[in-house]
DRENLO-445242 format. One record per residue (C-alpha): y, z negated, x negated; residue in three letters. Coordinates in Angstrom, 2 decimals, padded with zeros to 5 digits, m for minus. Layout:
residues N
        v        w        u    r
        Y        Z        X  ala
...
This chain:
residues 293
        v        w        u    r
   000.00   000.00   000.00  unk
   003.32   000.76  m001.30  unk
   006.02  m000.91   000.34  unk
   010.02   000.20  m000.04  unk
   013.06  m000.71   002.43  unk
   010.68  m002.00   004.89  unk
   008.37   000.62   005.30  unk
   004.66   000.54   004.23  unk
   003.23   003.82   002.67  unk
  m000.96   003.22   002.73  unk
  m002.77   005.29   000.91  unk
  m006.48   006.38   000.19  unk
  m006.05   006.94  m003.57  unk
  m009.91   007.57  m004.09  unk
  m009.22   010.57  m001.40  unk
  m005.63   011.13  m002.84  unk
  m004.35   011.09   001.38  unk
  m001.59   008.91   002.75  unk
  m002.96   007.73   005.30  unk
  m000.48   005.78   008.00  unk
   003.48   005.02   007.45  unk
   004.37   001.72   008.97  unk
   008.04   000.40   009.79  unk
   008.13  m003.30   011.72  unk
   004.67  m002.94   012.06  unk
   004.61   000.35   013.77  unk
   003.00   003.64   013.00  unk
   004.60   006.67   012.40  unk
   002.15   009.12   011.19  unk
  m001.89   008.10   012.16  unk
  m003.43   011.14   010.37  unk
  m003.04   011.97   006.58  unk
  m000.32   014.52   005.99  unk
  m002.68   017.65   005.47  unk
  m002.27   021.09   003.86  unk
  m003.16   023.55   006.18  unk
  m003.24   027.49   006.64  unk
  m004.34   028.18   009.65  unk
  m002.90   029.35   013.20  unk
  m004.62   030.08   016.32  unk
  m004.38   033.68   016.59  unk
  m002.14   035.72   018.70  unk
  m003.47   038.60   020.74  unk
  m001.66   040.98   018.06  unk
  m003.66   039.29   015.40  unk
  m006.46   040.35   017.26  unk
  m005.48   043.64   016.90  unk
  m007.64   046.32   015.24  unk
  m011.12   047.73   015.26  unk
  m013.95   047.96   012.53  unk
  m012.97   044.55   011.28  unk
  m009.98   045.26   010.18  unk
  m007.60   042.97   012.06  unk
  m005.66   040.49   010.39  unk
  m007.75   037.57   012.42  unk
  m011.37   039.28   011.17  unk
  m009.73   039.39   007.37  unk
  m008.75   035.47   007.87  unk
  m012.54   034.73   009.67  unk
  m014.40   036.38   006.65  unk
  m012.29   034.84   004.15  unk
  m012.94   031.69   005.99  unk
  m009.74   030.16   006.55  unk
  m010.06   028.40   009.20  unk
  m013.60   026.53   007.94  unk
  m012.23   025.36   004.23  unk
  m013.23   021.98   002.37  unk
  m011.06   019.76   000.98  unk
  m011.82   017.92  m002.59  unk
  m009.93   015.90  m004.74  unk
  m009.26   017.16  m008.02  unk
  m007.12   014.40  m009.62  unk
  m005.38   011.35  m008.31  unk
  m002.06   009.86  m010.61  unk
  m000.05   006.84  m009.74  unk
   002.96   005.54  m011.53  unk
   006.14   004.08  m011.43  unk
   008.76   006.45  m012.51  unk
   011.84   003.86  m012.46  unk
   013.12   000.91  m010.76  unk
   013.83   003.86  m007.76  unk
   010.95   005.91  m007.20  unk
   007.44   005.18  m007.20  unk
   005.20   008.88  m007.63  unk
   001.68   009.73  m006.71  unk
   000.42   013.11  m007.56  unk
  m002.52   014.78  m005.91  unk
  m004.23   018.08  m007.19  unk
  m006.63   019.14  m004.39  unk
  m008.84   022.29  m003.74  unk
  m009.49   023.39  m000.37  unk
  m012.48   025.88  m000.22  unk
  m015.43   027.92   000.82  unk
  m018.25   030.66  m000.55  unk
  m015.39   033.34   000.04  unk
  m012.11   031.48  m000.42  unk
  m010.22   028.81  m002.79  unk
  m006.61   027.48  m002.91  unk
  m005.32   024.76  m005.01  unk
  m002.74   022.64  m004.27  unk
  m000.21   019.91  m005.40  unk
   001.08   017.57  m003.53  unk
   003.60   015.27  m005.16  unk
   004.89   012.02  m003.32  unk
   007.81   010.37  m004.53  unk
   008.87   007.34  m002.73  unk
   012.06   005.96  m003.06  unk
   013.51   002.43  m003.05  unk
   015.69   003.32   000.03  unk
   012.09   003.68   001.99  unk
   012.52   007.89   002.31  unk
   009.52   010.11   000.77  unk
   009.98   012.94  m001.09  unk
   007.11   015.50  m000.59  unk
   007.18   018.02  m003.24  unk
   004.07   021.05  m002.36  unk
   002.89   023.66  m004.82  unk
   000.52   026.01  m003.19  unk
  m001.37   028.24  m005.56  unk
  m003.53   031.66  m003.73  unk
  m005.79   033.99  m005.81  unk
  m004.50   036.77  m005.39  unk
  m007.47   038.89  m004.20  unk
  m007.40   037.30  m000.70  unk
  m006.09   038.53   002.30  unk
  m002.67   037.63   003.91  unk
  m002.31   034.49   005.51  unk
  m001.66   033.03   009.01  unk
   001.13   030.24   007.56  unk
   001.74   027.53   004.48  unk
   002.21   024.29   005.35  unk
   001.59   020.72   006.37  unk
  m000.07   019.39   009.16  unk
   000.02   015.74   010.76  unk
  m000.35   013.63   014.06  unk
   002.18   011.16   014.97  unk
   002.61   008.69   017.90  unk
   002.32   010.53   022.02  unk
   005.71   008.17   022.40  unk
   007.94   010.29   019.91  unk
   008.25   012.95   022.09  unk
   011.88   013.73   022.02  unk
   013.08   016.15   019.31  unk
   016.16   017.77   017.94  unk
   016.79   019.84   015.37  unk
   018.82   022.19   013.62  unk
   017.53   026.13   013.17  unk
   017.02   028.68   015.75  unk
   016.72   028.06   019.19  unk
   016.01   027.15   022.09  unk
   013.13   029.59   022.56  unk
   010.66   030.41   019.95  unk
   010.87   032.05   017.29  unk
   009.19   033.66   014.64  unk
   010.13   035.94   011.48  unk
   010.06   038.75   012.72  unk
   010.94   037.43   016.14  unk
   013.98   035.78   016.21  unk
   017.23   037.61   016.70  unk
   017.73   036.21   020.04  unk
   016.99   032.50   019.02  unk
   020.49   031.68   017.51  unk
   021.00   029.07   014.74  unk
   022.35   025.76   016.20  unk
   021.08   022.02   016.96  unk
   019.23   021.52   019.87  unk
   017.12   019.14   022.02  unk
   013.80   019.35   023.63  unk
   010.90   017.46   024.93  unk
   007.48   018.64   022.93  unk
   006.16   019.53   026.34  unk
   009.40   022.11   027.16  unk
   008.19   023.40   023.61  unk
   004.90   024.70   024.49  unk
   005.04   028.38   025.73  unk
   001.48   029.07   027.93  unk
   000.15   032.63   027.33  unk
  m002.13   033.53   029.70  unk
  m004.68   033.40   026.98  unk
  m003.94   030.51   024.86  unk
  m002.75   031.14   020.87  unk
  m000.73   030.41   018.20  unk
   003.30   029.57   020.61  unk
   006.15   027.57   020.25  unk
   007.10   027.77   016.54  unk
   010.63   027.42   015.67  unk
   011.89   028.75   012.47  unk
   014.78   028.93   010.07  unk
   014.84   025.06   010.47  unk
   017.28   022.99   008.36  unk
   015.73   019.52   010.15  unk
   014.44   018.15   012.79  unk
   014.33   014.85   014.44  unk
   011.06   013.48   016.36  unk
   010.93   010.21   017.98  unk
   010.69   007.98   021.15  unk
   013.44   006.55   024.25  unk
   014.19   003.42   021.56  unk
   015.38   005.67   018.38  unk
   012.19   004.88   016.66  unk
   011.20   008.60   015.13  unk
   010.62   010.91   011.97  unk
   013.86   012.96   010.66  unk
   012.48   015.81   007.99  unk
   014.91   017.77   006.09  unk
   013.97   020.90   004.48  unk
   015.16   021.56   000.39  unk
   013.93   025.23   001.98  unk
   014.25   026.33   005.78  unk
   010.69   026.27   007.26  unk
   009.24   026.32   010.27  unk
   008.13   023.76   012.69  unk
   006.17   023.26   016.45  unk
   004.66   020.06   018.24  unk
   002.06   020.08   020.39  unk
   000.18   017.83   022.60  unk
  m003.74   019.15   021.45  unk
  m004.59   020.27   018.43  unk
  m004.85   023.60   016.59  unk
  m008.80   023.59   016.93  unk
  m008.63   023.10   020.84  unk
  m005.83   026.32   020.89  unk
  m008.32   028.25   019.00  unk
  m011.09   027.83   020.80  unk
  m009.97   027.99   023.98  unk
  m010.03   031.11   026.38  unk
  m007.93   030.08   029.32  unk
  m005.10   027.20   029.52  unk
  m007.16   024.83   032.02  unk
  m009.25   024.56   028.47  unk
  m006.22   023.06   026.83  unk
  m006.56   019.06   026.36  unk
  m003.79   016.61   025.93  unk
  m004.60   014.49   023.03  unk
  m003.84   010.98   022.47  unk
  m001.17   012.14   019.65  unk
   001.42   014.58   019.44  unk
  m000.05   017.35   016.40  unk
   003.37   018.17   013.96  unk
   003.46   021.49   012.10  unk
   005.57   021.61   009.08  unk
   005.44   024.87   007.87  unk
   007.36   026.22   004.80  unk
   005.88   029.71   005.89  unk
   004.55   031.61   008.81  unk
   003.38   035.74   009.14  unk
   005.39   037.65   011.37  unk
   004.12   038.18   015.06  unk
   004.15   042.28   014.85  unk
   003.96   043.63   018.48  unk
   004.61   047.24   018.06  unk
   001.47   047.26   019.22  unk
  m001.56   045.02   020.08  unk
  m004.15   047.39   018.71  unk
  m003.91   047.52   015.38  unk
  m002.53   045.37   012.76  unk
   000.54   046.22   012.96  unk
   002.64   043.38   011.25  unk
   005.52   044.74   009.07  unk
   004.94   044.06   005.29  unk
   008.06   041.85   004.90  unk
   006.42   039.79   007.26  unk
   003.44   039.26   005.42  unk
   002.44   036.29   003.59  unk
   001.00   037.50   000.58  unk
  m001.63   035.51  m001.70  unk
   001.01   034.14  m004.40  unk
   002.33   030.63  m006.15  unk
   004.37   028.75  m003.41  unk
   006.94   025.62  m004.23  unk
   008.80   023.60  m001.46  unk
   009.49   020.38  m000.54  unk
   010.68   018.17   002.16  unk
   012.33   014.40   002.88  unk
   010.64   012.47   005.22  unk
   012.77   009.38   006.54  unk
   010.86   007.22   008.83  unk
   013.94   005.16   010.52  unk
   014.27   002.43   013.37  unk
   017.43   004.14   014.03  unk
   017.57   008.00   014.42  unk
   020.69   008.58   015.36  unk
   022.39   006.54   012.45  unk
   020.13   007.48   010.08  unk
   020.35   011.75   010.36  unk
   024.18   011.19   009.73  unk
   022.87   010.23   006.15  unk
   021.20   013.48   004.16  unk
   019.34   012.00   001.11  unk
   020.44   015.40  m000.52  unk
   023.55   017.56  m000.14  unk
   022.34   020.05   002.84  unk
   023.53   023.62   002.13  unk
């Protein structure tokens, strides 16, 4: 347990996971903050015949089946202001490996800085998105932010989501398709608040815009479901912090048809975010850790 300005940071160090973030007692995250790549394809990423769609590419590769292991696990204090622990992980199958590090740095005024360096070979395919994955309290349900909005958006879907701050409920954020699949992303995100009626909540900023949704079920019930009755409320909201996510396409739905700038190609990725777990939301987004640009 690490403890700084009242909040406790517990961590698994044999697994190299933080596991919970307390503040008076209270959870804020109850799932390890997870690297993840996957999305639960759209009907466009669907799209193709003979195996060549962008979703069979990302089923052969196996990206939505890969292992985690622990490659290394450091701890130490860097001064009397920031305590690091560094992670190098490999997440894997027969067909597929990434590595990644995941640098914590937590600082004496009780705000973590998570710095992410995702690493592709480069002879895989393109991937859905980059990012982190988490669930947090069903309570913090209220969230604003500051990117595009208020619809969603995506990169190569977004001209009519302007940038601005704005306020939802994460059950106005879900969009239902008639066939259930990857919805409500937000992108070109500066930060976002998340939290409950009493100002208890998350505030992230982004060194980098990113992306971001919130969901009541998780990723695995979107993907396997076929109809929206099959969609399940879970006893946790599911965040998405995403640094990157592939375009939509839509010129049309049978073929793969996503424009290359839209792509997320197989490369060396940096980014980082500050998490500030606060009693006190409203006080505590008027006070960046870092100069915002």
């Amino acid at each position: 347990m690490i403890s700084a300005s009242g909040r406790k940071y517990q961590f698994n160090f044999n697994q190299g996971q933080l596991l919970k973030v307390f503040l008076n007692n209270k959870e804020f995250i109850n799932t390890p903050l997870i690297h993840n790549i996957w999305r639960a394809p759209t009907d466009n990423d669907r799209g193709g015949s003979n195996e060549k769609s962008f979703y069979d590419r990302w089923i052969k590769a196996g990206y939505n089946n890969l292992s985690r292991t622990v490659e290394s696990v450091n701890y130490k204090t860097i001064n009397e202001e920031k305590i690091q622990v560094s992670v190098e992980e490999k997440y894997s199958n027969q067909n597929s490996e990434l590595n990644v590090n995941m640098i914590y740095n937590i600082f004496n005024n009780g705000d973590l800085h998570l710095e992410v360096e995702t690493n592709i070979n480069p002879i895989l395919p393109v991937l859905p998105k980059i990012g982190l994955s988490t669930q947090i309290p069903s309570s913090f349900s209220n969230i604003e932010w500051y990117g595009r909005g208020p619809y969603e958006s995506y990169p190569d879907r977004k001209l009519g989501s302007l940038i601005g701050k704005y306020n939802k409920t994460v059950d106005e954020l879900y969009f239902p398709y008639i066939k259930p699949q990857e919805n409500g992303n937000r992108t070109d995100v500066r930060w976002i608040s998340i939290g409950d009626s009493n100002g208890n909540g998350i505030i992230i900023f982004g060194e980098n815009n990113y992306n971001f949704s919130a969901h009541r079920y998780s990723i695995e019930n979107l993907t396997a479901a076929t109809h929206t009755n099959e969609i399940k409320n879970e006893n946790y909201i599911n965040l998405n912090i995403d640094f990157k996510m592939m375009g939509v396409g839509g010129d049309d739905s049978w073929n793969p048809r996503t424009h290359k700038e839209f792509l997320i190609e197989p490369d060396k990725y940096k980014y980082s975010y500050i998490f500030r777990f606060t009693s006190n939301l409203g006080k505590d987004l008027q006070n960046p850790f870092f100069k915002m640009d």
